[in-house]
Backbone as CSV, one residue per row, in Angstrom:
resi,resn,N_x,N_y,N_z,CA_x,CA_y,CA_z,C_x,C_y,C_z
1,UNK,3.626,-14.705,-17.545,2.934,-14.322,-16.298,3.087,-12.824,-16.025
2,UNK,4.374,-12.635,-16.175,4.507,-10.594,-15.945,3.621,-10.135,-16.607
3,UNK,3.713,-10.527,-18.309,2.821,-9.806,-19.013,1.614,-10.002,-18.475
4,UNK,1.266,-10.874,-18.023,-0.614,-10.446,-17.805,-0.387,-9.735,-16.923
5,UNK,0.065,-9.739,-15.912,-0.059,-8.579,-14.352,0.294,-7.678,-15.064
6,UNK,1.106,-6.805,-16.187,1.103,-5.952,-16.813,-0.479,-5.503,-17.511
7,UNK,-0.779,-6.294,-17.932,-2.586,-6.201,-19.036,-3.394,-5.686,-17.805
8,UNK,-2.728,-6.440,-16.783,-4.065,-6.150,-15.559,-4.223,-4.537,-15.394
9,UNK,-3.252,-4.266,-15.675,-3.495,-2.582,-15.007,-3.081,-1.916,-13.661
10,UNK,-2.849,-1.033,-13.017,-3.055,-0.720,-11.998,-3.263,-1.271,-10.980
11,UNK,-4.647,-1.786,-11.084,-5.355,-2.478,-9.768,-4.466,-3.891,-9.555
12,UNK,-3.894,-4.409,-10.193,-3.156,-5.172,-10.080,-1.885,-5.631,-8.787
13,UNK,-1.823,-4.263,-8.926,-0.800,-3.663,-7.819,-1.211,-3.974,-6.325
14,UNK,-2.722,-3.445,-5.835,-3.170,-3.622,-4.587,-3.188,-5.356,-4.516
15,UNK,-3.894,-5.776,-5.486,-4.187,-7.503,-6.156,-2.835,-8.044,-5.286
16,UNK,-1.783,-7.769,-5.970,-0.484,-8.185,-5.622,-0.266,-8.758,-4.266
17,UNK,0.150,-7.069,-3.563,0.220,-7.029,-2.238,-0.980,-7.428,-1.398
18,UNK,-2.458,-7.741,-1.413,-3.057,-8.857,-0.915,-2.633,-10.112,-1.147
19,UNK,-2.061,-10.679,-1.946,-1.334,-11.750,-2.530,0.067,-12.377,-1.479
20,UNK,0.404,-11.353,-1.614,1.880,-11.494,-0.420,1.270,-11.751,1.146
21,UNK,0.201,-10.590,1.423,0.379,-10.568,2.752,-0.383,-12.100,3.505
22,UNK,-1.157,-12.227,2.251,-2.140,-13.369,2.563,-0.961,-14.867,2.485
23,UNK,-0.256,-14.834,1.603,0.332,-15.825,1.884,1.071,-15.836,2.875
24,UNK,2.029,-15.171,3.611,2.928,-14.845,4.885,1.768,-14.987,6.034
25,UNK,0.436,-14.574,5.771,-0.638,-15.295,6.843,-0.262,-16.045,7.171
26,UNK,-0.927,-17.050,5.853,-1.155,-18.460,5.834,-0.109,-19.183,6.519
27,UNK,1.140,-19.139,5.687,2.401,-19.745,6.601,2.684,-19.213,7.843
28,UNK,2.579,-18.274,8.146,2.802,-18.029,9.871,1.687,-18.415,10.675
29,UNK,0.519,-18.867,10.179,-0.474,-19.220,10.952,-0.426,-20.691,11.091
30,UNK,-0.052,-21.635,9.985,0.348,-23.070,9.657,1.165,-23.558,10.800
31,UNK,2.403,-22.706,10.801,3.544,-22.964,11.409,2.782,-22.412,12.971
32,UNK,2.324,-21.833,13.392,1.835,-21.439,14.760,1.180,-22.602,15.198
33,UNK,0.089,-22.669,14.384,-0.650,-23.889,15.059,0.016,-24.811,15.133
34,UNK,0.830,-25.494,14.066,1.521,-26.831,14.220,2.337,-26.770,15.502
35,UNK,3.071,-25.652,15.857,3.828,-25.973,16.734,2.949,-25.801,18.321
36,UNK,2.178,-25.333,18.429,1.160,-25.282,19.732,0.815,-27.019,19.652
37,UNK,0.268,-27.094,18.824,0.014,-28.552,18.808,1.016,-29.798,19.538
38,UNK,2.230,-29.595,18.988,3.528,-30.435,19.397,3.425,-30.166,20.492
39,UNK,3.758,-28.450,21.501,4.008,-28.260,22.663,3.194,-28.933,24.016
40,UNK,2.008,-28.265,23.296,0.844,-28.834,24.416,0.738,-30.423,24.667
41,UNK,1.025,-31.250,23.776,0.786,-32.942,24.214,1.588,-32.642,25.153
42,UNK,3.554,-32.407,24.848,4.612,-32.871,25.483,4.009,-32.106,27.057
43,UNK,3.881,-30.652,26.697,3.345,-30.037,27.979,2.889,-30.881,28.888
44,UNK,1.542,-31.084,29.062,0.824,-32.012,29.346,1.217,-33.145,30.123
45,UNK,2.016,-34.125,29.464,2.641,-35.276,29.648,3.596,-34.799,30.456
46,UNK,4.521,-33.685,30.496,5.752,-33.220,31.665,4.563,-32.707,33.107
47,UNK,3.818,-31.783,32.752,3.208,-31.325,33.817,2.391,-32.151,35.210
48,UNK,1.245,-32.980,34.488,0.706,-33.686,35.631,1.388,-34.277,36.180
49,UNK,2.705,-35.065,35.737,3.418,-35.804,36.942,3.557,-34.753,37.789
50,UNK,4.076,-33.892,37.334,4.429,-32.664,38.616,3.515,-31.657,39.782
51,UNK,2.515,-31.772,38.773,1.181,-31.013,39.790,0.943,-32.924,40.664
52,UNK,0.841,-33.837,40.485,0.375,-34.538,41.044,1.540,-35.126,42.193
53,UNK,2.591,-35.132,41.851,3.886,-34.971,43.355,3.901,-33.918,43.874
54,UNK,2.991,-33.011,43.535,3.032,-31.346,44.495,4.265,-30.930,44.402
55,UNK,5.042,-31.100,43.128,6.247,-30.491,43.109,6.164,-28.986,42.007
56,UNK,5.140,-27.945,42.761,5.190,-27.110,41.993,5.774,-26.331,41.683
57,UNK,7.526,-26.260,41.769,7.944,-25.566,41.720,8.898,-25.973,40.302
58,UNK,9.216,-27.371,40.147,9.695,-28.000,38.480,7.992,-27.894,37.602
59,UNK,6.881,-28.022,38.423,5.542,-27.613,37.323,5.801,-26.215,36.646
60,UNK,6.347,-24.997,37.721,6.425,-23.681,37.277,7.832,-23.592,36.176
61,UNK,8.273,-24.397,36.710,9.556,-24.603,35.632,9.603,-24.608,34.182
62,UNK,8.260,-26.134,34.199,7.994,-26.465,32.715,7.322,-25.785,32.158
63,UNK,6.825,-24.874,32.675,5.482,-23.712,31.981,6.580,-23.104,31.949
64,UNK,7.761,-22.492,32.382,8.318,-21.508,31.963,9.280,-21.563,30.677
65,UNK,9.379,-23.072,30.237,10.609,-23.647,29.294,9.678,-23.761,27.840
66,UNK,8.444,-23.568,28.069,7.522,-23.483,27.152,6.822,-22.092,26.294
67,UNK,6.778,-22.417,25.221,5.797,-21.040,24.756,4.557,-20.912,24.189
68,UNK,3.978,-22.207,24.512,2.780,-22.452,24.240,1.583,-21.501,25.236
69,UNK,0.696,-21.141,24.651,-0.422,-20.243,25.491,-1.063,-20.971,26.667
70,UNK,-0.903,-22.495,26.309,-1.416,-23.438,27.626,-0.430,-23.161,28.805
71,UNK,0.804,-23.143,28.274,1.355,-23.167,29.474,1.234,-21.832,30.425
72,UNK,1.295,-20.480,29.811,1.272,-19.245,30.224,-0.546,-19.923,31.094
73,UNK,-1.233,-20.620,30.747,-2.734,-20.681,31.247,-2.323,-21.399,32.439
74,UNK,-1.955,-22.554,32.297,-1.419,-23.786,33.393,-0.343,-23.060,34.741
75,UNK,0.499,-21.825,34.099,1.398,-20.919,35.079,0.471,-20.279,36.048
76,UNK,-0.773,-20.081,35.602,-1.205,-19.273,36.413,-1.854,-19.815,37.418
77,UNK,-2.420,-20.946,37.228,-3.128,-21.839,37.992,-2.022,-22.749,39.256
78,UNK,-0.970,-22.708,38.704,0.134,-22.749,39.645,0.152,-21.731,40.399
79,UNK,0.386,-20.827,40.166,0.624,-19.306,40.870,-0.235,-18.734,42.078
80,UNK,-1.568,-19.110,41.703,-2.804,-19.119,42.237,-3.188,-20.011,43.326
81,UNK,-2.196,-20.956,42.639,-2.882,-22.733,43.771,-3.750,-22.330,45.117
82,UNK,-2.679,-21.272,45.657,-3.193,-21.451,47.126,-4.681,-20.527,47.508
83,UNK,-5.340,-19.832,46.275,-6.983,-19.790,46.602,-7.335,-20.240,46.858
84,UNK,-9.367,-19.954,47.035,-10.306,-20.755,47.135,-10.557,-21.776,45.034
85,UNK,-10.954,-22.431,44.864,-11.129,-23.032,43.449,-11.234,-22.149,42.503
86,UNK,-12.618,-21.699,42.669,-13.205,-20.528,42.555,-12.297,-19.206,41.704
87,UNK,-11.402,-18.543,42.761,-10.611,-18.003,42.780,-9.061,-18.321,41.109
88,UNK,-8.757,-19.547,41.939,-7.658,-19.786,40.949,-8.157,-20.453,39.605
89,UNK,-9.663,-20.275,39.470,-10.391,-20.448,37.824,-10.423,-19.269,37.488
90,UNK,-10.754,-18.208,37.959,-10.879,-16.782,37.087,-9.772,-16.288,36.817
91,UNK,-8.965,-16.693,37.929,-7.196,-16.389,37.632,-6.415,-16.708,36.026
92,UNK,-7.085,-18.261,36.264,-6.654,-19.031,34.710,-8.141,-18.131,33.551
93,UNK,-8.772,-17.780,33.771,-9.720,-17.312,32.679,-8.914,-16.114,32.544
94,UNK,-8.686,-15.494,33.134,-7.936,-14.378,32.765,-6.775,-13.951,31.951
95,UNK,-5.974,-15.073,32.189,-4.981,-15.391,31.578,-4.769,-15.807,30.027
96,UNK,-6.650,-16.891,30.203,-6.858,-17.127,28.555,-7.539,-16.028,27.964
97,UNK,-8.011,-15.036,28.880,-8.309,-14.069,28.094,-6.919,-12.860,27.287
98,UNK,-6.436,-13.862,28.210,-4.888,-12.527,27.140,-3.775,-13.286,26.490
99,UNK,-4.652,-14.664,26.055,-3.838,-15.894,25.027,-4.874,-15.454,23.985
100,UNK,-6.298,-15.652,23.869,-6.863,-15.763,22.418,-6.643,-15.054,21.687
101,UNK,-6.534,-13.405,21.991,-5.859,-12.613,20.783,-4.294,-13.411,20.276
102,UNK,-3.542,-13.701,21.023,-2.359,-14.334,20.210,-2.626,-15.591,19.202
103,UNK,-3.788,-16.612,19.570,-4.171,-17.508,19.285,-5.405,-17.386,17.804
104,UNK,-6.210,-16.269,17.639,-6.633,-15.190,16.628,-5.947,-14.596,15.824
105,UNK,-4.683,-14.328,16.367,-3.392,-13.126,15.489,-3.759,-13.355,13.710
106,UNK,-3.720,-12.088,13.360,-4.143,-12.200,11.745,-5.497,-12.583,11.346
107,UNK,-6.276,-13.262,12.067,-7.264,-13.636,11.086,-8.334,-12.929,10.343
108,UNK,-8.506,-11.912,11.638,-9.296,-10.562,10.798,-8.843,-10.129,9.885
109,UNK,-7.231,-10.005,9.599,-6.613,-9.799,8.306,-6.759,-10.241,7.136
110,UNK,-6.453,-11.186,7.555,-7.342,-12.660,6.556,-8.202,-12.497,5.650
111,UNK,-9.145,-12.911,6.796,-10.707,-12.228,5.935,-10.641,-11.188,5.632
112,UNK,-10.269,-10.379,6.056,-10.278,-8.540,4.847,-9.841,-8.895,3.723
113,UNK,-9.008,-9.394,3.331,-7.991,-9.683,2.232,-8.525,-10.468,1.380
114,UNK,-9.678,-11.505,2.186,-10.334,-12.455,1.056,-11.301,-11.457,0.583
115,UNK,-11.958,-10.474,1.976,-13.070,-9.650,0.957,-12.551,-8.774,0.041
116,UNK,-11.415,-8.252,-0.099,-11.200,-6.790,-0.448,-10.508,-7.427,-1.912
117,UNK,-10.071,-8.781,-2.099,-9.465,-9.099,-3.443,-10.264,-9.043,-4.442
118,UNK,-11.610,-9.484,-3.882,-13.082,-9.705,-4.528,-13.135,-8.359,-5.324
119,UNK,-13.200,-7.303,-4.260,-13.598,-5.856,-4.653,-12.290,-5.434,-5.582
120,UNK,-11.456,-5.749,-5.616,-10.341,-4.912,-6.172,-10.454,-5.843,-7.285
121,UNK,-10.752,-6.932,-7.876,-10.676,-7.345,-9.018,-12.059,-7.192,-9.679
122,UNK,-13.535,-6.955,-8.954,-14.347,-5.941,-9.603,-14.258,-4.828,-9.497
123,UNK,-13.320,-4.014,-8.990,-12.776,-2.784,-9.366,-11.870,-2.779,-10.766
124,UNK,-11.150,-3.549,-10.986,-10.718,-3.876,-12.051,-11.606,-3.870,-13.674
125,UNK,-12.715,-4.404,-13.507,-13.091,-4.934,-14.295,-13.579,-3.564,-14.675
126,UNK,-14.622,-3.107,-13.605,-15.139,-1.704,-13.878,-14.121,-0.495,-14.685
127,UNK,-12.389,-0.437,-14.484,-11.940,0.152,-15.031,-11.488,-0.189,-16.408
128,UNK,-11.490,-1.709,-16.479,-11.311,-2.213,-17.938,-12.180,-1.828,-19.194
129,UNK,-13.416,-1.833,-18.387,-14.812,-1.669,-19.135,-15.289,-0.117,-19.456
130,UNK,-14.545,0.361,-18.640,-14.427,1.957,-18.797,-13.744,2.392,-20.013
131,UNK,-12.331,1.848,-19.880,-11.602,2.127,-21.179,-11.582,1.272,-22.658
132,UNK,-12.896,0.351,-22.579,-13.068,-0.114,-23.332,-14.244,0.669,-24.186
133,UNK,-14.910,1.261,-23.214,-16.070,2.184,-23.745,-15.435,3.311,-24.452
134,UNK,-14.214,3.690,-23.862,-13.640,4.566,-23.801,-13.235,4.289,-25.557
135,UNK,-12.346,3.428,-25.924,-11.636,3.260,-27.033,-12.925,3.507,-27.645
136,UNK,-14.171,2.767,-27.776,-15.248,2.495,-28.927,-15.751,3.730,-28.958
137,UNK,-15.533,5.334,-27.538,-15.984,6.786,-28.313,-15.108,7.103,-28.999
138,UNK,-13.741,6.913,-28.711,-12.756,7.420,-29.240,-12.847,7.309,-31.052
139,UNK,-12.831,5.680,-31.080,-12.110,5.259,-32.889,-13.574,4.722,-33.585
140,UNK,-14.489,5.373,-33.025,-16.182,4.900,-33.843,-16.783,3.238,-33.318
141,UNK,-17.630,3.255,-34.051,-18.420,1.635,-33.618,-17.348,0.449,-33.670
142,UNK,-16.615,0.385,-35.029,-15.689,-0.493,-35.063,-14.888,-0.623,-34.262
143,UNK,-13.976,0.762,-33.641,-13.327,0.606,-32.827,-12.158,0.132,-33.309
144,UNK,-11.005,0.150,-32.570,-9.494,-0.524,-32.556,-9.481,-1.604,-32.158
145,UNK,-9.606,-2.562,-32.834,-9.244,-4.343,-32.123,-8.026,-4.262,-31.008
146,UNK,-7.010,-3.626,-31.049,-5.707,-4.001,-30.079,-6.038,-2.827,-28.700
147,UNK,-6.544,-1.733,-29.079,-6.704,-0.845,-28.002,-8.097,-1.701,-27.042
148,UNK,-8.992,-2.109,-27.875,-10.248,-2.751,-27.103,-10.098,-3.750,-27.035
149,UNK,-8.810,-4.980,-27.155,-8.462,-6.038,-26.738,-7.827,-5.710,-25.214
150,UNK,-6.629,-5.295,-25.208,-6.570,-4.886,-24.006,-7.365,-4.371,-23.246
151,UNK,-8.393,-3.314,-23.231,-8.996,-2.692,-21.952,-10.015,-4.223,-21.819
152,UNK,-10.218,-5.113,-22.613,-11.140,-5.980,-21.853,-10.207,-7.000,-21.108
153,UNK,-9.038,-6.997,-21.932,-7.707,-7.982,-20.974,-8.343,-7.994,-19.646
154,UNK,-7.794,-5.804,-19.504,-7.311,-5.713,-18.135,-8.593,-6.211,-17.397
155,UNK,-10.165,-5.882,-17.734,-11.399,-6.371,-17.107,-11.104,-7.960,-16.547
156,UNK,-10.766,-8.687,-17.667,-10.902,-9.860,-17.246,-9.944,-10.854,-16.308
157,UNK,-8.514,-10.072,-16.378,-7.110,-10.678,-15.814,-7.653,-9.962,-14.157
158,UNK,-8.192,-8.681,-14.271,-8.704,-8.291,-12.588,-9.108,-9.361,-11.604
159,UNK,-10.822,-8.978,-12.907,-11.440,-10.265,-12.451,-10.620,-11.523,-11.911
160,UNK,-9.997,-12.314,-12.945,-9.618,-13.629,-12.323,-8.479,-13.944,-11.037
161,UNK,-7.602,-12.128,-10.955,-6.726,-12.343,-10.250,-7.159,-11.859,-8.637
162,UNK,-8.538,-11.393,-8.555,-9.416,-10.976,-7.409,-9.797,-12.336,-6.998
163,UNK,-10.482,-13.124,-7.867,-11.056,-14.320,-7.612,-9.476,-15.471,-6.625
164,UNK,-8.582,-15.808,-8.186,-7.407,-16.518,-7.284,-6.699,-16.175,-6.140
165,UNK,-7.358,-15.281,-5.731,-6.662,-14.273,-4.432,-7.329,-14.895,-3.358
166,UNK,-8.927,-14.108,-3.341,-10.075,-14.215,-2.553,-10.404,-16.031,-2.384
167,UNK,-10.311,-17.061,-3.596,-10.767,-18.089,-2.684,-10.357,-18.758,-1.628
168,UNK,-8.707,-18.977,-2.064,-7.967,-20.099,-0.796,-7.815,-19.090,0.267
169,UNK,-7.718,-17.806,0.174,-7.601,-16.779,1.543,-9.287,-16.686,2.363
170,UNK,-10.389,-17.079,1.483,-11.623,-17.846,2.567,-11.529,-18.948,2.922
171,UNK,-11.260,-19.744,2.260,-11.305,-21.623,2.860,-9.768,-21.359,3.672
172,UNK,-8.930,-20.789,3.903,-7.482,-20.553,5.268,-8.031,-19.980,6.383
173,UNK,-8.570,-18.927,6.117,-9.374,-17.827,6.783,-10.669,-19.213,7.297
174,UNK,-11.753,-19.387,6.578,-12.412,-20.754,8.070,-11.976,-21.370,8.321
175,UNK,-11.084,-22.308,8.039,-10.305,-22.900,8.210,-9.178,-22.849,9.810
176,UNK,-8.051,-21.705,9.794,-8.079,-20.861,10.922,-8.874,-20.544,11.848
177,UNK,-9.765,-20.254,11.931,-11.091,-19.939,12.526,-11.592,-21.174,13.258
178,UNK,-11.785,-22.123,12.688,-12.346,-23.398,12.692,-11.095,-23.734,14.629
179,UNK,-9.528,-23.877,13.428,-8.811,-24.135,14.269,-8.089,-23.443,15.334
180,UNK,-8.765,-22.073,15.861,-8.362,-21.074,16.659,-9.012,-21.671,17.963
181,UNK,-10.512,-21.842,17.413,-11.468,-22.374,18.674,-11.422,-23.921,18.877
182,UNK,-10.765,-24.474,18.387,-10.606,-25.784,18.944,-9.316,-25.928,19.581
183,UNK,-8.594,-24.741,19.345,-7.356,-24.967,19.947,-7.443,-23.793,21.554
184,UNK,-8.439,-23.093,21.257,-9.071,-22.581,22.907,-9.202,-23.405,23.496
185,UNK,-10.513,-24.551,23.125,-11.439,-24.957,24.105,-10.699,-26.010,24.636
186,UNK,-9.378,-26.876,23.649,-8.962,-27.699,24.053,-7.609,-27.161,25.061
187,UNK,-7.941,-26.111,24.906,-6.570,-25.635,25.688,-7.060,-25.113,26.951
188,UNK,-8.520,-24.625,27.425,-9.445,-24.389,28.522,-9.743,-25.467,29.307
189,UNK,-10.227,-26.598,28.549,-10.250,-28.245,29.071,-8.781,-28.743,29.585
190,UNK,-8.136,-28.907,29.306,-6.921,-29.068,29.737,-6.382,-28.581,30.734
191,UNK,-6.582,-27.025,31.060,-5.829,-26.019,32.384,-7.244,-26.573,33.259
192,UNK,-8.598,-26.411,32.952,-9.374,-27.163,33.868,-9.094,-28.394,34.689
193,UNK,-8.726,-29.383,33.680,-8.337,-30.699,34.529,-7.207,-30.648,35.208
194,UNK,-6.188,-29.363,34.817,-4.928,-29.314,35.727,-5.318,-28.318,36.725
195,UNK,-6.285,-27.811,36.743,-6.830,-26.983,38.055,-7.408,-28.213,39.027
196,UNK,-8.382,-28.849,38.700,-8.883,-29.689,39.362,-8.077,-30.245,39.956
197,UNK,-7.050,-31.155,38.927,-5.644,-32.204,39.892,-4.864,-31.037,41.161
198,UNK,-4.566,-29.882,40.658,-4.093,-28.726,41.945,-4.643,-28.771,42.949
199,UNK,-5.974,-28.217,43.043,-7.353,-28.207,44.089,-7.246,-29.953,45.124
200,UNK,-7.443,-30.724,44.123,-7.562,-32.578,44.779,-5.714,-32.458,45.393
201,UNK,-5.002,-31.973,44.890,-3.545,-32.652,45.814,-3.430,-31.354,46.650
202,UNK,-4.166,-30.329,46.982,-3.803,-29.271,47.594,-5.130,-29.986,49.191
203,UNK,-6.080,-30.494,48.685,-7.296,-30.521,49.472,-6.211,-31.684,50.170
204,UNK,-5.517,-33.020,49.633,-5.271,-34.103,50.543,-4.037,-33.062,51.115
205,UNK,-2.961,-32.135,50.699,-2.566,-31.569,51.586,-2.950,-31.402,53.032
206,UNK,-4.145,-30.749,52.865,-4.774,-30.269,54.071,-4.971,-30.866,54.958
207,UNK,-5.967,-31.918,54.729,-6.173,-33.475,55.330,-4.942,-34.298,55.941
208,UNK,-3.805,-34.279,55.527,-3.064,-34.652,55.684,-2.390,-33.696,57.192
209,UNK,-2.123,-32.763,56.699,-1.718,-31.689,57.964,-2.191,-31.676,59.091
210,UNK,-3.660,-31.419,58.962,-4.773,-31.981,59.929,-4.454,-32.639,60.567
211,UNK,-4.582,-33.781,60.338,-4.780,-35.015,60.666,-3.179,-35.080,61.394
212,UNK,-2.289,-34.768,61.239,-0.705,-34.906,61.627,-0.808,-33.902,62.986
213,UNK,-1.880,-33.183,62.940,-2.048,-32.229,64.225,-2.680,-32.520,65.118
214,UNK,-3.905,-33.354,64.916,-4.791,-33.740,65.297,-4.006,-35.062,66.062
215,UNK,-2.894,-35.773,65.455,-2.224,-36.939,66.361,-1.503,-36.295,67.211
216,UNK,-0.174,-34.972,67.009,0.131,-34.425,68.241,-0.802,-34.154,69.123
């Protein structure tokens, strides 16, 4: 295996380090989502009991024992409660507007890395093919079999090591993508229905008060 990344040449080198960074993506993006995933059910399941006993102050609790982006969304809508609806929705939009970049993190990277492996292993090839031309001015038509074995090596080890780079870093890369926005929308739906339950136990608040005034 050294030896071919040796045949490869040069370009090999950039090849490489797309190689690394793309994989440390992949696994830090794996491990991100999986664990948002875990948080948010349990989230969820701790929270509405608590927005729904109007005990918002163990609700602010559990958003705070959490590091999921729902909860930083769900904190705010706590925080807010006492707006008009209206009000404590743009509050929570706001909030998801400064989760999706965390929830995005890397992926533009990603995709650079799937495009740029492409290019750097037909960059490769182009320099293989160079010094292959190169040997056949050098030693006549015949040429050197071992000098023009290698410069087509390095063409072709580019090539294939641009390609094994660039595919699984596109299918991670949509993939990611795929699961960035389903993990928004399901995470927007969710602070929605816990806005709504806020708004409905804040409204029988009211009613309730009322009505306790209205008997004095």
């Amino acid at each position: 295996m050294l030896d071919l990344l040796v045949k490869g040449g040069p370009v090999m080198i950039p090849i490489g380090l797309c190689a690394l960074a793309a994989t440390v993506i992949v696994i830090e993006r794996l491990l991100f989502y999986r664990s948002i995933a875990k948080s948010d059910s349990s989230l969820m399941l701790k929270l509405r009991p608590a927005v729904v006993a109007g005990d918002y102050e163990d609700a602010a609790k559990i958003c705070d024992a959490s590091e999921s982006p729902l909860a930083r969304l769900a904190r705010a809508g706590i925080d807010y409660r006492e707006l008009e609806e209206a009000d404590i929705k743009e509050a929570v939009m706001n909030a998801a507007n400064r989760e999706v970049p965390r929830v995005e993190r890397y992926l533009s990277a990603l995709g650079t890395i799937a495009n740029i492996s492409t290019l750097l292993g037909l960059l490769g090839t182009v320099t293989g093919n160079i010094r292959a031309f190169g040997v056949l001015a050098a030693t006549g038509a015949m040429g050197n079999p071992g000098l023009l074995a290698g410069a087509i090596a390095e063409a072709l080890i580019t090539t294939a090591a641009g390609l094994i780079i660039s595919i699984p870093a596109t299918v991670f890369y949509n993939y990611f993508v795929s699961r960035s926005n389903k993990t928004i929308v399901e995470m927007e739906s969710s602070v929605g229905d816990l806005v709504l339950l806020i708004v409905a136990r804040l409204g029988s608040e009211k009613k309730s008060r009322a009505g306790g005034s209205h008997a004095l």
